[in-house]
C-alpha positions in Angstrom: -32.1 -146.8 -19.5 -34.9 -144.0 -19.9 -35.3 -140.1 -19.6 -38.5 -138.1 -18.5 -38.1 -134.4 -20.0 -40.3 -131.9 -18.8 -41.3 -128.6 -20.0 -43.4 -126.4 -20.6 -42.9 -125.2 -24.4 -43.7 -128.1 -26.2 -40.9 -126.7 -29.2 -38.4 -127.6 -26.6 -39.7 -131.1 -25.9 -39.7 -132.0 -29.2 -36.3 -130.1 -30.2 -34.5 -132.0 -27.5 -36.7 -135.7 -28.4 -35.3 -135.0 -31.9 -32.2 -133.7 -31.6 -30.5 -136.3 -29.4 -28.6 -139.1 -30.5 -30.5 -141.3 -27.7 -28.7 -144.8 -29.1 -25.5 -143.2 -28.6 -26.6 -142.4 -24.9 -27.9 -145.9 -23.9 -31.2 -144.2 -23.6 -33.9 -146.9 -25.3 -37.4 -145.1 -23.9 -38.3 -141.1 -23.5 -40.9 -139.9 -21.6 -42.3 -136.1 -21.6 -44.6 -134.1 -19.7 -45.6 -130.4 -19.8 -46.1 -129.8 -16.0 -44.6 -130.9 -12.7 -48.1 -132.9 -12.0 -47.8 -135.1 -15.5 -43.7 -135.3 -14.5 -45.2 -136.9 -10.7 -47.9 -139.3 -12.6 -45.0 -140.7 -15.1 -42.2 -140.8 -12.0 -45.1 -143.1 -9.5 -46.0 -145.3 -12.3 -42.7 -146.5 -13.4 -39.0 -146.4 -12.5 -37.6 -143.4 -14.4 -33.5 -143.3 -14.3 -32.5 -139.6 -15.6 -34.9 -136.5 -14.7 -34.7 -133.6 -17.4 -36.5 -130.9 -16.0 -37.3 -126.8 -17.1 -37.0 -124.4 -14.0 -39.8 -122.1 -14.4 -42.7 -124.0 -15.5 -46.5 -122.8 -14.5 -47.6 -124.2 -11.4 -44.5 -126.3 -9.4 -41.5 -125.5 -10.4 -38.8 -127.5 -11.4 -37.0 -127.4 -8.2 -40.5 -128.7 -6.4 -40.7 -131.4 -8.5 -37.6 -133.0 -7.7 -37.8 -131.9 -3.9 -41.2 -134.4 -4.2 -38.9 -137.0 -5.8 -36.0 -136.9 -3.4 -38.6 -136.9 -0.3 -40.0 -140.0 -1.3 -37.0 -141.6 -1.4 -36.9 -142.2 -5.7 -34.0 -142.8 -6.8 -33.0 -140.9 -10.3 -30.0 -138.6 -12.0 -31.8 -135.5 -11.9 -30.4 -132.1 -14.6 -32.4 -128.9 -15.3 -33.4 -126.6 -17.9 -33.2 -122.7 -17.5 -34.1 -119.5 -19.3 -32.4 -117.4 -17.0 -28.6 -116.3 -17.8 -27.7 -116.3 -14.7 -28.4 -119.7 -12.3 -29.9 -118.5 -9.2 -30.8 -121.7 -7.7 -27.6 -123.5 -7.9 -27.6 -123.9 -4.0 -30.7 -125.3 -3.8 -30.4 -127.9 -6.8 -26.9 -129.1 -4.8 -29.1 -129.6 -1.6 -31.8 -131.8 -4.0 -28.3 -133.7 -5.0 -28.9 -132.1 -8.7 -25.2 -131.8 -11.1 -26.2 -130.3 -13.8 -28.0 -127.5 -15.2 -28.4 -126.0 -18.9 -29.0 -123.0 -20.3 -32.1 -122.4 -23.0 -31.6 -122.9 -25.7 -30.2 -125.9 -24.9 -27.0 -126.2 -26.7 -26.9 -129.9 -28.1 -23.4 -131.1 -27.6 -23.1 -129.7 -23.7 -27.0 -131.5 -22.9 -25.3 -134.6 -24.6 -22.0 -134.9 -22.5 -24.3 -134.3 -19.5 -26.8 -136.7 -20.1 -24.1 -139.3 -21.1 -22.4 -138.5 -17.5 -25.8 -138.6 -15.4 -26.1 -142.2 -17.3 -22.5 -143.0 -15.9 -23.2 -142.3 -12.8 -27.0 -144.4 -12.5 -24.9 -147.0 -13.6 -22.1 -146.6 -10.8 -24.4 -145.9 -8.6 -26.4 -149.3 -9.2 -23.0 -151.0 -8.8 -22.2 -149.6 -6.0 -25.6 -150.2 -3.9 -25.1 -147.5 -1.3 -26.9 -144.4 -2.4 -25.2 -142.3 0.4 -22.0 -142.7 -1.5 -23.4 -139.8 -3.6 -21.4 -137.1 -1.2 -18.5 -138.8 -2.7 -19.7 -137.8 -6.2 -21.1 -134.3 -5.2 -17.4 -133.8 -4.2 -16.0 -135.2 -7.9 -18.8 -132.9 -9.8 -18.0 -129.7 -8.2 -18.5 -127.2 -11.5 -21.7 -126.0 -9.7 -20.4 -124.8 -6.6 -17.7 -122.8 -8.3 -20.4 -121.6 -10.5 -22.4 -120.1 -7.9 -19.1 -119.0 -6.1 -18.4 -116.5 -9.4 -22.1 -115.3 -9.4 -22.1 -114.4 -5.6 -18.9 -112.6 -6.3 -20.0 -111.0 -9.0 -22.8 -109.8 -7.1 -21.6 -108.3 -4.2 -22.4 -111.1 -1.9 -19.2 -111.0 -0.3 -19.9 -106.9 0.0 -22.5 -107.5 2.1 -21.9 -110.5 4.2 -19.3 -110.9 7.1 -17.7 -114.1 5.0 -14.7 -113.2 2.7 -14.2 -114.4 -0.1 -11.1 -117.2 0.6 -13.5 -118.2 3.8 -15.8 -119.2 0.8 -12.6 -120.5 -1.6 -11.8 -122.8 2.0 -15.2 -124.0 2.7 -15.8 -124.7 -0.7 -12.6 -126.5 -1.6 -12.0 -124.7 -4.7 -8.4 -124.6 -6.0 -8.0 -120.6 -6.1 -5.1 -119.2 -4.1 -3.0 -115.8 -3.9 -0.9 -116.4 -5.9 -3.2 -116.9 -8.8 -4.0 -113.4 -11.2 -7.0 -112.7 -13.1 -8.6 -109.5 -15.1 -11.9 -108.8 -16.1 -13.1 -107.9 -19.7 -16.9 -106.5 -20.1 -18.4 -105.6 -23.5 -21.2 -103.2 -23.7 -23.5 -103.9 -27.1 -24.2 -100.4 -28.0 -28.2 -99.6 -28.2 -29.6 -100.1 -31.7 -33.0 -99.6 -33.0 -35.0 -102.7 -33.4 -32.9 -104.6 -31.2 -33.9 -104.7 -27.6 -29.8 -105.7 -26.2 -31.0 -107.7 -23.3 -33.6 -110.2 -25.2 -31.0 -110.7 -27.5 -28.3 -111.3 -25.2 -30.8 -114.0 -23.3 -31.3 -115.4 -26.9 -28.1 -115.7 -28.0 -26.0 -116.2 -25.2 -24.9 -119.4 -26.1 -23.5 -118.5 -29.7 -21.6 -115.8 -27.8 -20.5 -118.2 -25.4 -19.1 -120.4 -27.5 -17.5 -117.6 -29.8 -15.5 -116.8 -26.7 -14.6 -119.8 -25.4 -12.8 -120.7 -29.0 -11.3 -117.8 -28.7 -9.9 -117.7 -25.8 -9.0 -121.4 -26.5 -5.4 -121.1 -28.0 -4.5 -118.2 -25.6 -2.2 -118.0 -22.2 -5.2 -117.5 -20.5 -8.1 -119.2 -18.4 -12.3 -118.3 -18.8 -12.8 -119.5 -15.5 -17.0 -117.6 -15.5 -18.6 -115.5 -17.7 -21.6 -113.5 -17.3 -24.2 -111.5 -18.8 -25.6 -108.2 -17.3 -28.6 -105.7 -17.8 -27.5 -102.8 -20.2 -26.9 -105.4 -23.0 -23.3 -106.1 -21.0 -21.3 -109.4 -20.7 -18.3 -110.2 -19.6 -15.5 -112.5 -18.7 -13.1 -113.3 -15.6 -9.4 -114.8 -17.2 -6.8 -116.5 -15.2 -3.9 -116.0 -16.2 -0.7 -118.3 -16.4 1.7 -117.3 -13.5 5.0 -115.9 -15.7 2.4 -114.6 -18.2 0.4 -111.6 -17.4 0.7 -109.1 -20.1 -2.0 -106.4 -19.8 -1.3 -105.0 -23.4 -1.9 -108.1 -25.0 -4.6 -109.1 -23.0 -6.5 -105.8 -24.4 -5.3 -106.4 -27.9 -6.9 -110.0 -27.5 -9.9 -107.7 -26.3 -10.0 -105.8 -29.4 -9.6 -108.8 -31.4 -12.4 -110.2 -30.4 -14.5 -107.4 -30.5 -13.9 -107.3 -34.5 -15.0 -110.9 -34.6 -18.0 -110.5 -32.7 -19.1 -107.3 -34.3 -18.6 -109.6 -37.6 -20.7 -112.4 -36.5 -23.7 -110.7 -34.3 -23.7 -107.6 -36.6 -23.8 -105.2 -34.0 -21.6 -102.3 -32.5 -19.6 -103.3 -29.5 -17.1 -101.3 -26.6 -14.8 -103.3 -23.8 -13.4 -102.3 -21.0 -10.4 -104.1 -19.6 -9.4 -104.4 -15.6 -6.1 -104.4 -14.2 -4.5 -107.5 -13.1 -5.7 -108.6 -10.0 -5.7 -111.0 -7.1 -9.1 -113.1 -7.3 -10.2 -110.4 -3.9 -10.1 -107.4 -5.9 -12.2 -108.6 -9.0 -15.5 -107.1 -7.7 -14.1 -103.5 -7.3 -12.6 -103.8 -10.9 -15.8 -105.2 -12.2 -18.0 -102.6 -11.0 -15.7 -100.1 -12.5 -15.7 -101.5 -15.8 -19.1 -101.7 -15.1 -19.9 -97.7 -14.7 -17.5 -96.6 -17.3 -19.4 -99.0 -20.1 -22.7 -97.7 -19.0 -22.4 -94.0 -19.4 -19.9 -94.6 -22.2 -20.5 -92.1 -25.4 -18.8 -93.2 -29.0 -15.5 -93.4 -27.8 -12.4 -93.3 -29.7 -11.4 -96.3 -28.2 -13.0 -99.6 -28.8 -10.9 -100.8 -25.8 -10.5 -99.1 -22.7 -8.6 -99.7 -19.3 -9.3 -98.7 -15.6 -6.2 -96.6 -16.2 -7.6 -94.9 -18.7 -8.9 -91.1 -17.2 -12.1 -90.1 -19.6 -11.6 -86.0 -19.3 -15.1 -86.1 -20.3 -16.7 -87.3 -17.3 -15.8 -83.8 -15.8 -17.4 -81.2 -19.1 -20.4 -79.1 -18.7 -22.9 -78.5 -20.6 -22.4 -75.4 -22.3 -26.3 -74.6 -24.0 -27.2 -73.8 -27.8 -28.8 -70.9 -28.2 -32.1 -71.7 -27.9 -33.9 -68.4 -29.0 -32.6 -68.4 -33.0 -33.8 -72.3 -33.0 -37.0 -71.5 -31.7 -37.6 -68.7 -34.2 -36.7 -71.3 -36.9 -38.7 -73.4 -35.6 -41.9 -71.6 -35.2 -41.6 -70.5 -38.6 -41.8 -73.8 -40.1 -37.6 -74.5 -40.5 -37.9 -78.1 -39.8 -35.0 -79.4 -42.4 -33.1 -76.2 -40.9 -33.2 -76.6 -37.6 -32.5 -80.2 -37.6 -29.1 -79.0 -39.8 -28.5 -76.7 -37.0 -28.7 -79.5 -34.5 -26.2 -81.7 -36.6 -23.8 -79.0 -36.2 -24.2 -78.4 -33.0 -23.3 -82.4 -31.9 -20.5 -82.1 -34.2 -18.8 -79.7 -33.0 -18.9 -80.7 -29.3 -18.1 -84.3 -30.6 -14.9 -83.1 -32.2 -14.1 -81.2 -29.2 -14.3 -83.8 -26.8 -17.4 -82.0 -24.7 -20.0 -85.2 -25.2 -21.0 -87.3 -22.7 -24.4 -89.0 -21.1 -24.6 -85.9 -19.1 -24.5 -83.5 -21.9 -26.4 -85.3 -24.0 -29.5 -85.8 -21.1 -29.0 -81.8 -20.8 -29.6 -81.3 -24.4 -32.4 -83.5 -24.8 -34.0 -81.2 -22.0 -33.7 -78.7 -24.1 -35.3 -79.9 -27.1 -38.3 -81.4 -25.5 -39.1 -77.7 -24.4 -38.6 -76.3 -27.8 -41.1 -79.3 -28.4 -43.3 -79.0 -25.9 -43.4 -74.7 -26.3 -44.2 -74.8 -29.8 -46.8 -77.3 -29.6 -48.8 -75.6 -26.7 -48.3 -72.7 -28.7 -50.6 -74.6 -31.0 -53.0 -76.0 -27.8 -51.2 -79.4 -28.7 -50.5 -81.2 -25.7 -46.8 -83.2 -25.8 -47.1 -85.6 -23.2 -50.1 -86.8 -25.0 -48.8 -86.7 -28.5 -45.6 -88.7 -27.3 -47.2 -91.3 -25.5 -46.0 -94.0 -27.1 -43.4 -96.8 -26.4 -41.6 -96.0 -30.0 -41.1 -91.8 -28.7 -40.1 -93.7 -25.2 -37.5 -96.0 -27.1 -36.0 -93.2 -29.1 -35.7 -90.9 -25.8 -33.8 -93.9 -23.9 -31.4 -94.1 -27.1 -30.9 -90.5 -27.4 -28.5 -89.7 -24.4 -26.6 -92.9 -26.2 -25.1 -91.5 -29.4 -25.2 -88.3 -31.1 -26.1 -89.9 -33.9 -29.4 -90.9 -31.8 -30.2 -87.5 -30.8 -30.3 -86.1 -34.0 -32.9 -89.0 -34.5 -35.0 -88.1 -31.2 -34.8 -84.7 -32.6 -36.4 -85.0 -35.5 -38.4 -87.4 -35.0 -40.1 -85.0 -32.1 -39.7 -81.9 -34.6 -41.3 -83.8 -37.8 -44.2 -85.4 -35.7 -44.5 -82.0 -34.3 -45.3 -79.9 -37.4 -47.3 -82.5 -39.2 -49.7 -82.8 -36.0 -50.4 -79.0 -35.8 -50.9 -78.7 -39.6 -53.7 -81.0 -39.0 -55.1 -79.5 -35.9 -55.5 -76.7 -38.5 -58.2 -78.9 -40.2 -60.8 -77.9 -37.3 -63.3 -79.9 -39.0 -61.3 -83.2 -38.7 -60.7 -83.1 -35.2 -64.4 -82.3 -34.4 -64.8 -85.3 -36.8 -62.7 -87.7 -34.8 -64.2 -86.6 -31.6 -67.7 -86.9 -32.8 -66.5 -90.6 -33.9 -65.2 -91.3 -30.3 -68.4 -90.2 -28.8 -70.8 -91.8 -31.3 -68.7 -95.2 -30.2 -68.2 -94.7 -26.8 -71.4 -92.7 -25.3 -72.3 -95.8 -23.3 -69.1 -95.5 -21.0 -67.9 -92.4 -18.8 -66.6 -89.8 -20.5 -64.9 -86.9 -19.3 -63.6 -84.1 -21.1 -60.2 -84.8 -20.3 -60.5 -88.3 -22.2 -61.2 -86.4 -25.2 -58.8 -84.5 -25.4 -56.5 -87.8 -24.6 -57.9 -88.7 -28.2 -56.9 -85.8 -29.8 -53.9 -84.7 -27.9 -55.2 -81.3 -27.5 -55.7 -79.1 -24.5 -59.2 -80.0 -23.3 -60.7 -76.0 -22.7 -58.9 -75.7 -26.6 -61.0 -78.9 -27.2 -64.4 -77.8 -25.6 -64.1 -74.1 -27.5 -63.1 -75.8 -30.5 -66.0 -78.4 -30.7 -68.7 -75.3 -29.6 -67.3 -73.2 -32.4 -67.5 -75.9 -34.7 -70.8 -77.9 -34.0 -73.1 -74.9 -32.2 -73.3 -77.1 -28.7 -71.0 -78.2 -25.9 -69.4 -81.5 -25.7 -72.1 -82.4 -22.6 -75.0 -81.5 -24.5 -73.5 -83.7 -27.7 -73.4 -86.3 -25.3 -76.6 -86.5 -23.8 -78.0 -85.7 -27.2 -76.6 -89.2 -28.4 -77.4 -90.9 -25.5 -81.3 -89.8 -25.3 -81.9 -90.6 -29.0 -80.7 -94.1 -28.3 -83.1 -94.5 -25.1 -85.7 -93.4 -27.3 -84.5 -96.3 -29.7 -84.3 -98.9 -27.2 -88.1 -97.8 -26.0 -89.4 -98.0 -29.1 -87.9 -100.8 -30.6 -87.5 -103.4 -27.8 -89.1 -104.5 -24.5 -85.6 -103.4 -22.3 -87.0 -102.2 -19.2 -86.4 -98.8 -18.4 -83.8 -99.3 -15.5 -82.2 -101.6 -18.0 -82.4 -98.6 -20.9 -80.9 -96.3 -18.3 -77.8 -98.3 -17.6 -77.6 -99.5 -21.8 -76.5 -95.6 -22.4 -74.6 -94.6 -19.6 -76.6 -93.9 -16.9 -76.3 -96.0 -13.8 -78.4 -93.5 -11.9 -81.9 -94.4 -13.0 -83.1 -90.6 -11.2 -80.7 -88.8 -13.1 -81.3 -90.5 -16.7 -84.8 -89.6 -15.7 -84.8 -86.2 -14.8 -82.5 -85.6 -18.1 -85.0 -88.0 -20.7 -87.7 -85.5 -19.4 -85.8 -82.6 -19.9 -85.3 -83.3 -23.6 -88.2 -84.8 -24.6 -91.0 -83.6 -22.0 -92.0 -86.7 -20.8 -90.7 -89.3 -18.2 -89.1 -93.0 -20.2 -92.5 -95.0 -19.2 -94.7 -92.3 -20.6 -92.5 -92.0 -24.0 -93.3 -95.7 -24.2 -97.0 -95.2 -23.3 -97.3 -93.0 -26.1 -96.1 -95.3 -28.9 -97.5 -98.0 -27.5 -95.8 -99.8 -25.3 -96.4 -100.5 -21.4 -94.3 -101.4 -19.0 -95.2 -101.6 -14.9 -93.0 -100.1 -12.3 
C-alpha cells in the first residue's frame, strides 16, 4: 500500500514523512510532490492507493487535482490538507467522493486514524469490486456533511436562503430533532500587544481544540462543532443530555475553562454564554454572543449570559475638560498630563461609564490635543503617525483603558520629542538636503519633502530658504546641473541620455535650464572641454 502527499511547504512534507508511523499503517512506499503538476506525473506513472493533498497550493489547487484524478477514472482514497479554520469546500470534496480533511498543522494522531481508515476502505473496496458501492460508504462516513451543516448555520446560510434548517437536518439525514437542546459558548481573546489574535488562533487552533474537547470530555454535555471567528473569537455549540440542562453550571464549566485556558495560552480571555435552545434558534443566540464579545470593555464578569443587561451600552460620553489639559500640555507637562488621563479612566471605570463608545469618543479627543499642538509647531500628525505600530495601538485603544493610557502617551511622548528636534533647524535642513542629494534623479515635489520630515511643506520651503539662502527648486536644479556637467565631462553619455540620468525626461526643458545656469547649451559645455558629440 502507498501514499502520495502533496504540498507546497516542504516543512510539512517532511514533518508528516517523519512523523508517521507508516509500518503501523500498512503503508510500505511514500511519494511527495510540491505541486498539483508533479502530484499528475507521479499518479499516471504508477498506481497510487491513498491521495494526501494541501488545498491552496500555487497553481491547481488541491480540489483540481483530484477532480483530474476522478475524471480519468483513477481509482484512489483521496484526504486533504488545509490552512483555513474554517472548511469551505466541504461540498465540493463530497462531490470528488473525498472523507476527510485536516486542519494545518496537521495534528498527528487525527491524520493517523484517518489514513488508517482511507487504507480500510482501499482494501474493502478492492474486495468488494464494484466501485459504485462508494454511495454506500459516503452514507457510513457522514462527519463532513454535518460539518458543513454547522458552518452554513453558523453563517447565516439558512438567513438567507428559502431552506430551513430541519429541511437541511431531513435532506441530510442527520440525527438532530426538537427535542434535542443546545447552548452556545464564545470566548473573545482580549487584544494584546505583540500578538496579532487571529494568526494565533489559525496557529494554534488545534492545541485549543484539543484543550476543549478534554474538557468537555467528562461533562453532561456534547461538542457537537466548534469554530473560530475574526476578532480573535472561538466558540463552541453543546448538546446537552435531555434531563440535564443546567444553565448555571454550564457557565461555571465556562468559567472553568476560561482559567485553564488563560493558564496554558497565557493570555486574557471573556465568554459569553447563550440560553438553552432548540438547534433553530442557535444562530440568533450566536450572533448575540457575538456583538456583546466584540464591543466588550474589562468586564467584571469573566462570564456573561444573554440575560445579562450591560447598563453601559446606553452611557454617554461625558468630555474632560480639554482646555486645562491643553495648557499642560503646551507647556511641556507630559508626565502630568498623562497622570491626569489616568485619573480620568479611573474614575469613569469605577463608575461604570466605559464602554467602546466612550472610549472611541475619548480617543477623538486626544488625537486633537495631538494633532493642535503639533501644528502649533508646523508638525504635521498624519505624517508623524504613519506607521502600522501608531495604527496598532489606535485599534487597541478603544479595547481597554489600560490601552488608552498607552495610545496616549505614546502620541504625547512622540509628540514633544519630535518638536524639540524640529527646534534643531539645522538638522532638518540636514536631512532634507540628504533626501535631495539621494534622490534628485526622481520627481520630487515639495509635498514629498515634507513627507520626510513630517512638517508642513510652506513651513518646510521658509525653513530651508532661511536656512540655506535658496529655495528648495533652485537646490534642486543646482544638484542636478552639477551632475550633468559631471556626466559631460567625465563620460561619453549622450546628452539626451544625460538629460534623462538627472531627472529630466524633457530633453528642451533640461536644455533651456543647463543654459540658464551655465550659459551654454549641453553639446557646447562638452565642446569646450573637449568633447564632441553630433546631433
Amino acid at each position: 500500500m502507498n501514499i502520495l502527499i502533496v504540498d507546497d511547504d516542504a516543512y510539512v512534507l517532511d514533518l508528516i514523512c517523519k512523523k508517521m508511523d507508516w509500518s503501523s499503517l500498512c503503508i510500505n512506499e511514500i511519494y511527495t510532490a510540491s505541486s498539483a503538476k508533479q502530484a499528475k506525473e507521479i499518479i499516471a506513472g504508477q498506481t497510487v492507493n491513498i491521495l494526501l493533498t494541501d488545498i491552496e497550493m500555487p497553481g491547481e489547487r488541491g480540489l483540481e487535482l483530484l477532480s483530474w484524478v476522478r475524471s480519468q477514472n483513477i481509482r484512489l482514497e483521496a484526504m486533504f490538507l488545509t490552512s483555513y479554520a474554517e472548511f469551505d469546500y466541504a461540498k465540493k470534496a463530497i462531490e470528488l467522493k473525498s472523507l476527510e480533511y485536516y486542519l494545518k498543522p496537521v495534528d498527528e494522531h487525527s491524520l493517523s486514524k484517518g489514513i488508517s481508515s482511507a487504507v480500510k476502505r482501499y482494501l474493502e473496496y478492492e474486495q468488494i469490486g464494484d466501485y459504485k458501492k462508494q454511495s454506500e460508504y459516503l452514507a457510513a462516513h457522514s462527519h463532513v456533511i454535518e460539518v458543513q451543516f454547522w458552518l452554513d448555520l453558523t453563517n447565516g446560510v439558512f438567513e438567507e436562503q428559502k431552506e430551513t434548517v430541519w429541511e437541511r437536518i431531513c435532506s441530510d439525514k442527520l440525527s438532530f430533532t426538537q427535542d434535542h437542546h443546545f447552548a452556545v459558548i464564545l470566548f473573545r481573546i482580549m487584544p494584546a500587544l505583540g500578538r496579532d489574535t487571529d494568526e494565533y488562533l489559525r496557529i494554534y487552533r488545534n492545541r485549543i481544540r484539543k484543550t476543549l474537547q478534554e474538557f468537555y470530555r467528562d461533562t453532561y454535555y456534547e461538542i457537537v462543532y466548534d469554530f473560530t471567528r475574526n476578532g480573535g473569537q472561538f466558540g463552541l455549540y453543546l448538546k446537552l443530555e435531555p434531563d440535564i440542562c443546567n444553565l448555571i453550571d454550564i457557565q461555571n464549566a465556562a468559567w472553568r475553562l476560561i482559567e485553564r485556558l488563560e493558564k496554558q495560552e497565557n493570555m486574557e480571555l471573556y465568554g459569553a454564554v447563550s440560553e438553552i435552545t432548540t438547534i433553530d434558534g442557535i444562530y440568533s443566540q450566536f450572533l448575540t454572543l457575538k456583538n456583546r464579545l466584540t464591543g466588550l470593555i474589562e468586564s467584571d464578569e469573566k462570564v456573561i449570559t444573554c440575560k445579562n443587561v450591560d447598563t453601559r451600552e446606553k452611557i454617554g460620553y461625558n468630555m474632560p475638560d480639554l482646555e486645562i489639559w491643553e495648557t499642560v500640555f503646551h507647556s511641556g507637562g507630559q508626565k502630568i498630563l498623562s497622570g491626569m488621563i489616568a485619573d480620568y479612566l479611573k474614575q469613569l471605570a469605577s463608575e461604570k461609564q466605559i464602554n467602546s463608545f466612550v472610549l472611541r469618543m475619548f480617543r477623538m479627543d486626544v488625537e486633537q490635543l495631538v494633532c493642535q499642538y503639533l501644528r502649533k509647531n508646523h508638525v504635521e500628525m498624519h505624517k508623524l503617525f504613519d506607521s502600522s505600530e501608531a495604527e496598532t495601538l489606535s485599534d487597541l485603544a478603544i479595547q481597554s483603558t489600560e490601552y488608552m493610557k498607552q495610545y496616549a502617551d505614546y502620541l504625547f511622548k512622540k509628540s514633544m520629542e519630535y518638536t524639540e528636534m524640529t527646534e534643531k533647524t539645522d538638522s532638518i535642513v540636514s536631512r532634507v538636503k540628504e533626501y535631495l542629494d539621494n534622490n534628485y534623479c526622481t520627481a520630487i515635489s515639495r509635498n514629498d519633502l515634507a513627507d520626510v520630515v513630517y512638517l508642513n511643506p510652506n513651513y518646510l520651503s521658509r525653513l530651508f530658504k532661511r536656512e540655506m539662502n535658496t529655495s528648495i527648486n533652485s537646490y534642486l536644479i543646482d544638484k542636478r546641473i552639477d551632475k550633468a556637467k559631471s556626466l559631460l565631462e567625465h563620460s561619453d553619455m549622450p546628452v539626451h541620455a544625460v538629460s534623462m540620468e538627472v531627472g529630466y525626461n524633457n530633453f528642451s526643458y533640461f536644455t533651456k535650464l543647463f543654459r540658464e545656469k551655465t550659459g551654454q547649451t549641453p553639446n557646447e559645455y562638452r565642446k569646450v572641454i573637449g568633447i564632441g558629440e553630433e546631433e
